[in-house]
C-alpha positions as CSV (number, residue, x, y, z in Angstrom):
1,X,38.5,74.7,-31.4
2,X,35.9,72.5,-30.7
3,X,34.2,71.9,-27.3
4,X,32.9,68.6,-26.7
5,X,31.1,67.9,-22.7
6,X,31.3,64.8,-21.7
7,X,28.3,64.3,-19.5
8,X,28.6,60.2,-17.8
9,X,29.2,58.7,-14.3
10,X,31.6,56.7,-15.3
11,X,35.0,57.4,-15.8
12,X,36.4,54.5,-17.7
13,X,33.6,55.4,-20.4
14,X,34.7,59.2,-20.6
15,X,38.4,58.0,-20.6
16,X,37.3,55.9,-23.8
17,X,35.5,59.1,-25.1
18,X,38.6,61.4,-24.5
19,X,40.8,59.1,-26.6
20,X,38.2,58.5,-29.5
21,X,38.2,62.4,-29.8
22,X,41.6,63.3,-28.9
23,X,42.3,63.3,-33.0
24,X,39.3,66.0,-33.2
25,X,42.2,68.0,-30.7
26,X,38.4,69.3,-29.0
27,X,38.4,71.1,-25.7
28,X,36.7,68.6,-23.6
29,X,35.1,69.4,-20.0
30,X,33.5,66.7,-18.3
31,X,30.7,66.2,-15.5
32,X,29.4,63.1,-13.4
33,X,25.7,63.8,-14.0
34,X,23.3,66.5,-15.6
35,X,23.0,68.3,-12.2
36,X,27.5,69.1,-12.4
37,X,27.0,69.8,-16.1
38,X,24.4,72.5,-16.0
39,X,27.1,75.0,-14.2
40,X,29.8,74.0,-17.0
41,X,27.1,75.2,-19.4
42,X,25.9,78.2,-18.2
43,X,29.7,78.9,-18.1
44,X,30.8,78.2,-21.5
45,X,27.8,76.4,-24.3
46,X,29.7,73.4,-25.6
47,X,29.8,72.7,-29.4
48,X,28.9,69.1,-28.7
49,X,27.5,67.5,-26.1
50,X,27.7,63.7,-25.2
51,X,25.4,62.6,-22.6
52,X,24.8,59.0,-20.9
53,X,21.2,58.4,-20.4
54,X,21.3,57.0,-17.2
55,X,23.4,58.3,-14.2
56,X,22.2,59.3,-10.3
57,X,21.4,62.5,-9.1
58,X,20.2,64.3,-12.9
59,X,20.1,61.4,-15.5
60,X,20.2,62.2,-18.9
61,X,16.9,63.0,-20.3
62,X,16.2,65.1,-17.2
63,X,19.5,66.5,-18.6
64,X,18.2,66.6,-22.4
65,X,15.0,68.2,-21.8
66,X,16.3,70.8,-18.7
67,X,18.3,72.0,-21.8
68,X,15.9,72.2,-24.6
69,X,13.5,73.8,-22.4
70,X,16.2,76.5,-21.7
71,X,16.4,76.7,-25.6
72,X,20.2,75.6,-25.5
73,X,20.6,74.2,-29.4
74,X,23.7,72.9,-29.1
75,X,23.4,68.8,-30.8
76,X,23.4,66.5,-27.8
77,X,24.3,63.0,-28.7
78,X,22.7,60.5,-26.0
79,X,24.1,56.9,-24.9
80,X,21.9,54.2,-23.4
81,X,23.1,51.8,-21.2
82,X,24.0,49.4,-24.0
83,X,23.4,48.7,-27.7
84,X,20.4,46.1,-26.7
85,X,17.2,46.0,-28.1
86,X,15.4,45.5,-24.8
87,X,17.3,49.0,-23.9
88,X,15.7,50.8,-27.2
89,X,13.1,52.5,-25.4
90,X,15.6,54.9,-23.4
91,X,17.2,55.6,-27.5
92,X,13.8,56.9,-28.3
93,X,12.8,58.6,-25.0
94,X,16.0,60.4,-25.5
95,X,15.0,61.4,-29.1
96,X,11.7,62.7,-27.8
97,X,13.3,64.5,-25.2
98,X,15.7,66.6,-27.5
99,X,18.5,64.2,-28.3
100,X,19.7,64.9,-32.4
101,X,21.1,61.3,-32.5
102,X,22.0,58.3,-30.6
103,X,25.2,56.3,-29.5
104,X,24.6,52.8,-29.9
């Protein structure tokens, strides 16, 4: 089975995430921030990871680059605050920091 986190501090967004993967049938565990994540990790390394970029107490390149620096490989798709072009630089700071792709 596949497990998906869910890392964003909104809930209506990872309710819309839950129901775009629900036909996947994943396990899917899911934090606030980076800093409630890293325990769920150290727990059990997801399959997937799905992480909002920005988001108080750990965003998500503090997240992204905490993890590769820990040498966790697992791919780690990134979401910036919206599909703008104004917002683009967060898309490739999150590539730099580790991200494998981008939600726009």
């Amino acid at each position: 089975m596949l497990g998906v986190l869910i890392v964003d501090d909104d809930p209506q967004t990872r309710e819309i995430l839950r129901t775009i993967l629900k036909p996947l049938d994943p396990c899917i565990i899911e934090a606030g921030n980076g800093r409630e994540a890293l325990p769920l990790i150290e727990q059990c390394v997801p399959d997937l990871m799905i992480v909002d970029i920005l988001m108080p107490e750990m965003d998500g390149l503090e997240t992204i680059r905490f993890l590769r620096r820990k040498g966790y490989r697992m791919p780690i798709i990134a979401m910036p605050v919206r599909a703008d072009p104004a917002e683009s630089r967060y898309s490739e700071f999150a590539k730099s920091f580790g991200a494998d792709d981008v939600l726009l």
